[in-house]
ZAMARGU-4260 file (C-alpha; in steps of 0.2 Angstrom, whole numbers, plus 5000, padded with zeros to 4 digits):
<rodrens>
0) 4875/5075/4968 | 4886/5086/4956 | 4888/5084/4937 | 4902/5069/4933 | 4906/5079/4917
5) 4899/5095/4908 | 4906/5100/4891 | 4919/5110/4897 | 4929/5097/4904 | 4926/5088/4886
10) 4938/5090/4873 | 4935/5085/4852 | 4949/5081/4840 | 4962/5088/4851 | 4980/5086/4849
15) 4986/5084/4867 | 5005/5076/4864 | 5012/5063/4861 | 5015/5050/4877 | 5003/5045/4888
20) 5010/5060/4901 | 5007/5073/4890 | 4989/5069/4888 | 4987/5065/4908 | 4995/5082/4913
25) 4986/5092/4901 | 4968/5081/4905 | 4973/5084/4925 | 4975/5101/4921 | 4959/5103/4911
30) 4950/5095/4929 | 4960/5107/4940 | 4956/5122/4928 | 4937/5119/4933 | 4939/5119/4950
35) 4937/5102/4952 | 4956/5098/4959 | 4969/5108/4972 | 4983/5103/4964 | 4985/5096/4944
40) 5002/5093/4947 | 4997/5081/4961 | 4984/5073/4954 | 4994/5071/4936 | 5010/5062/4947
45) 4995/5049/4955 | 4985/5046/4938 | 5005/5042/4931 | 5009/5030/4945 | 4993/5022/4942
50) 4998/5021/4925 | 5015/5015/4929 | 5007/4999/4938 | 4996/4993/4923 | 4993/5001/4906
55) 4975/5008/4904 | 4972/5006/4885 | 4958/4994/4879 | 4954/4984/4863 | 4944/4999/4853
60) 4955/5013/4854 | 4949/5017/4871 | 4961/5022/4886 | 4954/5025/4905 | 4966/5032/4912
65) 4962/5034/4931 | 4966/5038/4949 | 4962/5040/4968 | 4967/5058/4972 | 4972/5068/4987
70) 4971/5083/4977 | 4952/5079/4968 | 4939/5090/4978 | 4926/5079/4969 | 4923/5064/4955
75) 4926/5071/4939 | 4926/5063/4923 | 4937/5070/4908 | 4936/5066/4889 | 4945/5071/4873
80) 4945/5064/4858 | 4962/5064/4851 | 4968/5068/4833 | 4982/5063/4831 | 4979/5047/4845
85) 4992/5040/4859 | 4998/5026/4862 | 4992/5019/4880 | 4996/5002/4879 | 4981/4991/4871
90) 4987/4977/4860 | 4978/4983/4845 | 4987/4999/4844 | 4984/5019/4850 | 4968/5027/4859
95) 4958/5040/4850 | 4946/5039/4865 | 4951/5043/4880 | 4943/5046/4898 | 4950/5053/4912
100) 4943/5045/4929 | 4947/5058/4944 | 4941/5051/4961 | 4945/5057/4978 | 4953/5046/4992
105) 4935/5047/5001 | 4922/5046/4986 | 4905/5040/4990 | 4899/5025/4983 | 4886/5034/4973
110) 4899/5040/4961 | 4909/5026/4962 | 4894/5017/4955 | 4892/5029/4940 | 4910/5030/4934
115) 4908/5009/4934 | 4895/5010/4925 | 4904/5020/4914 | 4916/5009/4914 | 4906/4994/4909
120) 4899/5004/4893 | 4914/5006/4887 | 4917/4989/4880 | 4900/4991/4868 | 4904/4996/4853
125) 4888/5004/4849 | 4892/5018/4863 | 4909/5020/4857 | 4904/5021/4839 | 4893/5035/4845
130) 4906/5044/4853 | 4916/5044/4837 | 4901/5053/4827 | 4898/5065/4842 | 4897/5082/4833
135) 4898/5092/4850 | 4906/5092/4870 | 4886/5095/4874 | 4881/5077/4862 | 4896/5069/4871
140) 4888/5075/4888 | 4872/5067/4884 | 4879/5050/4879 | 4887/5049/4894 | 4875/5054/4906
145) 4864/5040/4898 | 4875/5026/4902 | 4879/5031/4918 | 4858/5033/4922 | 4850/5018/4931
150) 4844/5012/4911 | 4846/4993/4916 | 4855/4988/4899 | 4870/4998/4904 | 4878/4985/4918
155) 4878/4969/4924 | 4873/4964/4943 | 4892/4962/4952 | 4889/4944/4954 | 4877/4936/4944
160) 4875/4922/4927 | 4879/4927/4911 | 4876/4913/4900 | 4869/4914/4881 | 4857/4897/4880
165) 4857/4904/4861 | 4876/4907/4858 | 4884/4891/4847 | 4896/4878/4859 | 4903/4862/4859
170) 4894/4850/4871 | 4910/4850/4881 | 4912/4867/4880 | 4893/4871/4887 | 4891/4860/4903
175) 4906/4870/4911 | 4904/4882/4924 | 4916/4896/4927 | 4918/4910/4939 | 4927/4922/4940
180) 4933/4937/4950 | 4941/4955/4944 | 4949/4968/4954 | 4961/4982/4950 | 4969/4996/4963
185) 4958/5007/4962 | 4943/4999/4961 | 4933/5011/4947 | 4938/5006/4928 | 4947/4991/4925
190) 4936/4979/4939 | 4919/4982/4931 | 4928/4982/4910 | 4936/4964/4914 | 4919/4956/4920
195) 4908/4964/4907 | 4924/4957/4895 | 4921/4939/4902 | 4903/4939/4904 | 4901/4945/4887
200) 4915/4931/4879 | 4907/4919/4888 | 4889/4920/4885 | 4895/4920/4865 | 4903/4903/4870
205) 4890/4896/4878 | 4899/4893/4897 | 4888/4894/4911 | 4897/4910/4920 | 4895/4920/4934
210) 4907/4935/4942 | 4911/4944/4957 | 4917/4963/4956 | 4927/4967/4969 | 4926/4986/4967
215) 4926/5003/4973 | 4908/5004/4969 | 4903/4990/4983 | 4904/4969/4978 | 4891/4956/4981
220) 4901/4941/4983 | 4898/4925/4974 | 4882/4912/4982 | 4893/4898/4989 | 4881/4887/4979
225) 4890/4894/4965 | 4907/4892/4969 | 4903/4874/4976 | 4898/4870/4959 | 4911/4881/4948
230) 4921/4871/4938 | 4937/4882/4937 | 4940/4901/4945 | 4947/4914/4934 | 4957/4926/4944
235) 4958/4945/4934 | 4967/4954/4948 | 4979/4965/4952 | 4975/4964/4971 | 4973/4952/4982
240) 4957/4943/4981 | 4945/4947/4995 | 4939/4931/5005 | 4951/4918/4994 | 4950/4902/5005
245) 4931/4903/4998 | 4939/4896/4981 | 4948/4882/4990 | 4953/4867/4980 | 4944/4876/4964
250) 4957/4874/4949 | 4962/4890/4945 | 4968/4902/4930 | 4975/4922/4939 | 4983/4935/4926
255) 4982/4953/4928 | 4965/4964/4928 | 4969/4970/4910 | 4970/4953/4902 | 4950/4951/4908
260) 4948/4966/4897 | 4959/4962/4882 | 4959/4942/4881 | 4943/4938/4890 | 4940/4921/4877
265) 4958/4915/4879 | 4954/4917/4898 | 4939/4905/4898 | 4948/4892/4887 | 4963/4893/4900
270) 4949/4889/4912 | 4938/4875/4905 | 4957/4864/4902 | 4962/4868/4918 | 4948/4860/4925
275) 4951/4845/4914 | 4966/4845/4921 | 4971/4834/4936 | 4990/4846/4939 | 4983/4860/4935
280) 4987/4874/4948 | 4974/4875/4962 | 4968/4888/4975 | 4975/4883/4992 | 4966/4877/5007
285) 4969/4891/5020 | 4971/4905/5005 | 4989/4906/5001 | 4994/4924/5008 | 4999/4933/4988
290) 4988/4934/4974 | 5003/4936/4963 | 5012/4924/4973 | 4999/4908/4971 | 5000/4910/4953
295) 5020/4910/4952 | 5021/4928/4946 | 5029/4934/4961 | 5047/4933/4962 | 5056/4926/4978
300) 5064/4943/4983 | 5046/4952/4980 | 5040/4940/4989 | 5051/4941/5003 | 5050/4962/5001
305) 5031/4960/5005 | 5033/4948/5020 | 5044/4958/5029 | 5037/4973/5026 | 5020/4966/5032
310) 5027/4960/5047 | 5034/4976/5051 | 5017/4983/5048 | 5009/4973/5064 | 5023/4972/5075
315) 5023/4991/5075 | 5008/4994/5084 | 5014/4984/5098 | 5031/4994/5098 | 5021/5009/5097
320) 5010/5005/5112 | 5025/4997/5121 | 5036/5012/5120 | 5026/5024/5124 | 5021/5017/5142
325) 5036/5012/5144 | 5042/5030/5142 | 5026/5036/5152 | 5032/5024/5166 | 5049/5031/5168
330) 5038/5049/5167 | 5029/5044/5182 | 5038/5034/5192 | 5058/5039/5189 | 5069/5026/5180
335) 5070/5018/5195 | 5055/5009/5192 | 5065/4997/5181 | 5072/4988/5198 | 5054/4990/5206
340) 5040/4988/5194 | 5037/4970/5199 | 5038/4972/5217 | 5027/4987/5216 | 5012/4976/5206
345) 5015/4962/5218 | 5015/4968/5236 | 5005/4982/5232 | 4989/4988/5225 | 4977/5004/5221
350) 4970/5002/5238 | 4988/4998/5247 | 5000/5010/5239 | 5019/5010/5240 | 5028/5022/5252
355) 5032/5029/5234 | 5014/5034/5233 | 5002/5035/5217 | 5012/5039/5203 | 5025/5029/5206
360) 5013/5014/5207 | 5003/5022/5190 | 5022/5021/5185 | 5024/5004/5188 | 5008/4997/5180
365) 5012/5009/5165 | 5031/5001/5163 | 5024/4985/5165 | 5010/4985/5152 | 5023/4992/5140
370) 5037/4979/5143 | 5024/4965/5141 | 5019/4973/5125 | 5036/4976/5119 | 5038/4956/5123
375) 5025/4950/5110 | 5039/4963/5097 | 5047/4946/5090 | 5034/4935/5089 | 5022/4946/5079
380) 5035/4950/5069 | 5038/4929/5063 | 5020/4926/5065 | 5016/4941/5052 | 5029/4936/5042
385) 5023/4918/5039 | 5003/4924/5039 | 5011/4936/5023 | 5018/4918/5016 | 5003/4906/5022
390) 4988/4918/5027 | 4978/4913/5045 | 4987/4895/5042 | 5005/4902/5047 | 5001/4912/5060
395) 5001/4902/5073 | 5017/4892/5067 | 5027/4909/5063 | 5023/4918/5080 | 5028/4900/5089
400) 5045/4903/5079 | 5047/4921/5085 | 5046/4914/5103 | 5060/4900/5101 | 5071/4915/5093
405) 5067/4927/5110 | 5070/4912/5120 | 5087/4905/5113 | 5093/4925/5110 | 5089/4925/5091
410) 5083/4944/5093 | 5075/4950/5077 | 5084/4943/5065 | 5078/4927/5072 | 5060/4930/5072
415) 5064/4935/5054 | 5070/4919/5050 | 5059/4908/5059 | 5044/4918/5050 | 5051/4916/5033
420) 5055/4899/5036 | 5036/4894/5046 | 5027/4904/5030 | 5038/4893/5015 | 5033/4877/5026
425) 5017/4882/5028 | 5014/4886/5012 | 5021/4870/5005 | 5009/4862/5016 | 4996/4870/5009
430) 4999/4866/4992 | 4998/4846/4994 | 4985/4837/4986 | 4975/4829/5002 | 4957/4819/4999
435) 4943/4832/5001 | 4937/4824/5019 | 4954/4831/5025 | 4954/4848/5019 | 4946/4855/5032
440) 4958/4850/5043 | 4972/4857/5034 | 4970/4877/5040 | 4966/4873/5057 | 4978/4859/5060
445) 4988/4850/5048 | 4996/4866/5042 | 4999/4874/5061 | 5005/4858/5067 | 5017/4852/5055
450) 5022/4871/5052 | 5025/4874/5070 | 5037/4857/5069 | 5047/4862/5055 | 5050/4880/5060
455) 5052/4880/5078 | 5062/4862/5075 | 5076/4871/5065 | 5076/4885/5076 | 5078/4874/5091
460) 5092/4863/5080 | 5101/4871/5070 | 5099/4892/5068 | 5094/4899/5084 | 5111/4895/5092
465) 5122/4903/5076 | 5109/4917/5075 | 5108/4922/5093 | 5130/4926/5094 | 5125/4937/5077
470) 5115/4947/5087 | 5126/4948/5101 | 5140/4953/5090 | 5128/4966/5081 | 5120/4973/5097
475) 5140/4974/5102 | 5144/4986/5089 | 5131/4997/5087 | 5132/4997/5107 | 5152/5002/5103
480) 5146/5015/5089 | 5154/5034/5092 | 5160/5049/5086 | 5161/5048/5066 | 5154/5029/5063
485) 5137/5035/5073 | 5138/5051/5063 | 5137/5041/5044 | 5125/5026/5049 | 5115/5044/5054
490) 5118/5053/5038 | 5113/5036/5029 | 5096/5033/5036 | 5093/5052/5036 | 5096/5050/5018
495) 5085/5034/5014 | 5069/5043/5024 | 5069/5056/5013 | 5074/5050/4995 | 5054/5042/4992
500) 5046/5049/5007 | 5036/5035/5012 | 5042/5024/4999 | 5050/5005/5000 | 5069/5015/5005
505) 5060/5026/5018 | 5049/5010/5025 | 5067/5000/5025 | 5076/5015/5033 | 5060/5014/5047
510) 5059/4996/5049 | 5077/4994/5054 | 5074/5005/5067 | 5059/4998/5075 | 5066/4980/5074
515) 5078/4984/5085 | 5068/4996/5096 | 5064/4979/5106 | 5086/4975/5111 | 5086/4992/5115
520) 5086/5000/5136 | 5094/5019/5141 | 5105/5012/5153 | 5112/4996/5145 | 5110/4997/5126
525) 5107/5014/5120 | 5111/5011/5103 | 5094/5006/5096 | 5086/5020/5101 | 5099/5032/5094
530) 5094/5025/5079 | 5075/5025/5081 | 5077/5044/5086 | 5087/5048/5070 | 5075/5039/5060
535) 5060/5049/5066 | 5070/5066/5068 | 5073/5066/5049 | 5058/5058/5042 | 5051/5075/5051
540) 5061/5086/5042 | 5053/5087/5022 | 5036/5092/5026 | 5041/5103/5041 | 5055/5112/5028
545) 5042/5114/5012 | 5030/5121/5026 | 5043/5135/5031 | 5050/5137/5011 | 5032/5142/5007
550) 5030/5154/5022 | 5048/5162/5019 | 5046/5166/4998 | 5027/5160/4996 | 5028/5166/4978
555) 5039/5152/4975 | 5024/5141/4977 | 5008/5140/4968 | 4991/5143/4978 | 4990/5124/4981
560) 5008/5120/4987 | 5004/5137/5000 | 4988/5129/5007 | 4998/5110/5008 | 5012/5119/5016
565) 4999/5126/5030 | 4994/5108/5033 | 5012/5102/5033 | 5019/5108/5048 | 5009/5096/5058
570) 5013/5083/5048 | 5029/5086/5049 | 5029/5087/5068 | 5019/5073/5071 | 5032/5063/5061
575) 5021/5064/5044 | 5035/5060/5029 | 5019/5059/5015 | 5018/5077/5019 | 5029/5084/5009
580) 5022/5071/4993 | 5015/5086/4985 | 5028/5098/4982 | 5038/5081/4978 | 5026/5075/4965
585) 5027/5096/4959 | 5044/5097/4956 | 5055/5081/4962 | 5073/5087/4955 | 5074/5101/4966
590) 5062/5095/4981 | 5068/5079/4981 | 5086/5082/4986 | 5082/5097/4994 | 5074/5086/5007
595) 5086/5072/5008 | 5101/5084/5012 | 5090/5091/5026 | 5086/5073/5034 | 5105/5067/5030
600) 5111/5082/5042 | 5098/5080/5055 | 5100/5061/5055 | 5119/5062/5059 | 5118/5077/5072
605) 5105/5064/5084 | 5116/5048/5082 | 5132/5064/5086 | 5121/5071/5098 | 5117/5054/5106
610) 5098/5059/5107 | 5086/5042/5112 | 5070/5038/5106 | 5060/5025/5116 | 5044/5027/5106
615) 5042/5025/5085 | 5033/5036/5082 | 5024/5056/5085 | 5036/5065/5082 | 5038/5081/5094
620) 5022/5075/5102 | 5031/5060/5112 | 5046/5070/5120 | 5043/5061/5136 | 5051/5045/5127
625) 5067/5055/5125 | 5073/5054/5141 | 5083/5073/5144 | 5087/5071/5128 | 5072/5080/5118
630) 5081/5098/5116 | 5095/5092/5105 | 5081/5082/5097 | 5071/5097/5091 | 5088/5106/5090
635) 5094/5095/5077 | 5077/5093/5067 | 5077/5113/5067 | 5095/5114/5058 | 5090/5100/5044
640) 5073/5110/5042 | 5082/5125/5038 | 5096/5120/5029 | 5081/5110/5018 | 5069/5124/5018
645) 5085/5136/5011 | 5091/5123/4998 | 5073/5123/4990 | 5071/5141/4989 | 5089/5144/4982
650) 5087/5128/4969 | 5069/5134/4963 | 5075/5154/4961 | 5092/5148/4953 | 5089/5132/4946
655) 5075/5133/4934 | 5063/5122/4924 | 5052/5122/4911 | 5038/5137/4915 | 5024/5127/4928
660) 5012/5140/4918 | 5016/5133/4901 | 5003/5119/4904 | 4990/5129/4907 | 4990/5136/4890
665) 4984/5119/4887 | 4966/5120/4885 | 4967/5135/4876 | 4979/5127/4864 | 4967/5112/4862
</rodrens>
């Protein structure tokens, strides 16, 4: 296993800027300069948007700034100490100490373990007091290679007590027990800092305490013994908790990861009167889908965000697997199978074929399989909706709504609906207060029961009828869309797929399309798979148009971006937005709308060109789901490559920047 850190990725009363970026780039640099990362522009952008989602300074002068990277070859660990320091975001003021944590996407747990360990020193000022008096990168080395050895005063077990019989309390105070549980989105840093933070507070307090890790580095859950006799559960998360009905019933206190870290005390307090308390928020029975939701911090349109995009999410794989038999179907048997599918599968069989002979049969089964799958496209839709809601509890109810809405003619937009409303009712449910001999019920049948009811009920009553002549008003006019209308609603999602490439405006752009792959048929309703296909055409374009940019006028690029673009031309062809990210992340004022006018054009030319698209996804590789239409498809994603590809190579000789080798004089300057 390699070194985490030698002294020359160590840095001693350097001045590396001013703002947390300055000193993430230059760090990022410092980790690339060793060989230890492709790509430091890359891996700067996703130690930032880390950054972006929590701030990593800590109580001492301490930041962690870290990341999971794409573009790390393998786990590093940075340090500098600054002169002058940054702020980073801890309450009591700027960082003097900061350590950059570089993991790739597929680290092994062996040094996940060491950088938590890391982690977990770092709140002991002893350790960081010695860093301070280090006289050399070699001394700093050594201090932390003994932290992160297996010296068992470094950590604590992920899920074990940490009372201090000796520690001063109140009675009251010292027959609480509390549990806790920390998780952050990595997994490597802030998980293991907040439950040393709480253990340690708490053993000073004399509470009876135990915590639970969830982490990069592996997690032994809490003994159920344990939880059963928990008082209160302090949730430091910024992540859904793993396995939350287990907490059921338990009153319960849920803040952000860093608030382990900085106001561990406070944290235990909140706890011990929130078990005192008989109104005081509690963990759902059936484990209430959000984190952030249960505790309120979630705002209805987040909220609402999340549940449609994770309904999306589920539904798509039986689009996916739907479309693409169906479109084998027609493959195989002609689209005249539409008109004999059934009477193929029942008069017939492998051993008595059809005068047709065996591929027309293979058709028909194929077609068949693929329209029952498409079938299940609105209920999964409303019953992952409500399970985003209502967790396992609102399945049930929200993919019974989805069926009313396909049965009354609702479409999508009724299996929206009816999931929305099963996961609000199911959640309510959830939350009353019920006598602990009927909680156990509650999951399995209360919730369902009354869920089903109330969703389904107003569907039946009052929405399906008004929601179903929407539909058939909306399927009307895209079915009536032509010449310049088609040609804009083309240009606007070819826009919205390439402005965040993979992004919440790209995933809206995407999940419009697939919602209404299910109304959509060659003969009948075309519409919906014009869309799909431009949708698909221009979420190919970026990658496939920094692949050809970096062939054409390589010097353009660095070394980095020359080996990406290799890779991108088949992500680009098998309908792979993320792999233009990159170059995005390298230079996004001249990438970015590069890209976006690329997608726009190719987006309008399919819905002008009136290309079909039965299948959501794979690119060039699913040509067979175009129908004869596939040669205007690649036709049309060629012209927006180039047009992309050209505008990137004119913007970054014309239009320049700041000099991309100016950071590298970096090190040297520190």
């Amino acid at each position: 296993m390699s070194e985490l850190i030698t002294a020359e990725l160590v840095l001693l009363d350097a001045d590396l800027g001013n703002s947390t970026s300055e000193v993430i780039e230059k760090l990022a640099l410092l980790v690339a300069n060793q060989g230890r990362a492709t790509d430091a522009a890359a891996l700067a952008a996703d130690a930032k948007a880390r950054e972006a989602k929590t701030a990593t300074g800590v109580p001492g002068g301490i930041a962690i700034p870290h990341c999971r990277s794409a573009a790390v070859t393998e786990p590093t660990l940075a340090m500098v100490r600054l002169a002058p320091p940054v702020d980073f975001g801890a309450k009591d003021g700027e960082a003097d100490l900061v350590f950059f944590i570089a993991a790739p996407d597929g680290a092994d747990q062996d040094h996940l373990k060491l950088l938590s360990k890391l982690a977990r020193a770092l709140v002991k000022k002893p350790f960081t007091a010695s860093l301070r008096e280090a006289g050399s990168e070699a001394e700093i080395v050594e201090l932390i290679r003994a932290v992160v050895s297996d010296a068992p005063a470094v950590s604590l077990p992920d899920a074990a007590p940490a009372a201090s019989p000796a520690a001063p309390a109140a009675p009251a105070v010292a027959t609480k027990k509390i549990i806790a549980v920390t998780a952050c989105p990595t997994g490597i840093a802030h998980t293991y800092m907040a439950a040393d933070s709480l253990a340690q507070a708490a053993g000073e307090m004399g509470v009876d305490f135990a915590v639970e890790t969830q982490g990069s580095s592996g997690s032994t859950p809490l003994d159920p013994a344990v939880i059963e006799a928990a008082d209160a559960v302090i949730f430091a998360v910024d992540v859904d908790v793993r396995d939350r009905g287990r907490f059921a019933g338990k009153p319960v206190i849920q803040v952000p990861v860093k608030r382990g870290i900085d106001e561990p005390k406070k944290l235990i307090n909140d706890a011990i009167a929130a078990s005192e308390d008989p109104k005081a928020t509690r963990v759902p029975a059936g484990a209430a889908a959000s984190s952030e939701e249960s505790a309120g911090s979630e705002s209805f349109g987040a909220g609402l965000k999340r549940a449609l995009l994770t309904g999306v999410s589920y539904m798509i794989p039986f689009v996916a697997g739907g479309g693409l038999l169906i479109a084998l179907g027609f493959l195989l048997g002609g689209y005249a199978i539409t008109d004999v599918a059934d009477q193929y599968l029942t008069e017939n069989t492998l051993f008595n074929l059809p005068e047709a002979g065996l591929l027309a049969y293979l058709g028909a089964v194929a077609f068949k399989i693929g329209g029952l799958s498409m079938g299940f496209l609105v209920p999964a839709l409303a019953g992952y909706i409500a399970y985003a809601y209502a967790d396992r509890p609102g399945i049930a109810p929200g993919f019974t709504a989805g069926a009313v809405a396909g049965f009354m003619g609702a479409g999508f937009i009724g299996g929206i609906v009816g999931g929305i409303i099963a996961g609000l009712a199911c959640r309510w449910i959830n939350s009353w207060t019920v006598p602990r001999w009927l909680r156990g019920l509650m999951p399995v049948v209360i919730v369902p029961l009354l869920g089903s009811i109330i969703a389904s009920g107003l569907m039946f009553l009052f929405l399906g009828g008004p929601i179903a002549q929407l539909t058939e008003a909306l399927n009307g006019w895209l079915s009536g869309m032509s010449g310049t209308a088609a040609a804009i609603l083309g240009l606007i999602l070819g826009l919205m797929m390439a402005i965040d490439l993979g992004g919440p405006v790209n995933k809206v752009a995407y999940s419009f399309a697939v919602a209404g792959l299910g109304a959509g048929s060659v003969a009948e309703n075309p519409a919906p798979l014009m869309i799909m296909a431009a949708v698909m055409a221009a979420g190919m374009v970026p990658p496939l148009a920094m692949a050809l940019a970096t062939a054409v006028s390589p010097k353009l690029f660095t070394g980095a971006e020359r080996e990406n673009g290799k890779a991108a031309w088949l992500l680009g062809a098998a309908f792979i937005s993320e792999g233009a990210i990159p170059f995005a992340a390298a230079d996004p004022l001249r990438v970015i709308p590069a890209s976006m006018v690329g997608a726009g054009v190719t987006g309008s030319l399919i819905m002008s060109f009136d290309v079909l698209s039965q299948a959501p996804h794979g690119g060039i590789f699913v040509f067979f789901a175009m129908d004869n239409t596939w040669p205007m498809f690649l036709l049309a994603t060629v012209i927006g490559t180039l047009v992309s590809a050209a505008l990137v190579i004119i913007l970054k000789k014309y239009v320049r920047k700041a000099p991309a080798r100016a950071a590298e004089q970096a090190k040297a300057a520190a």
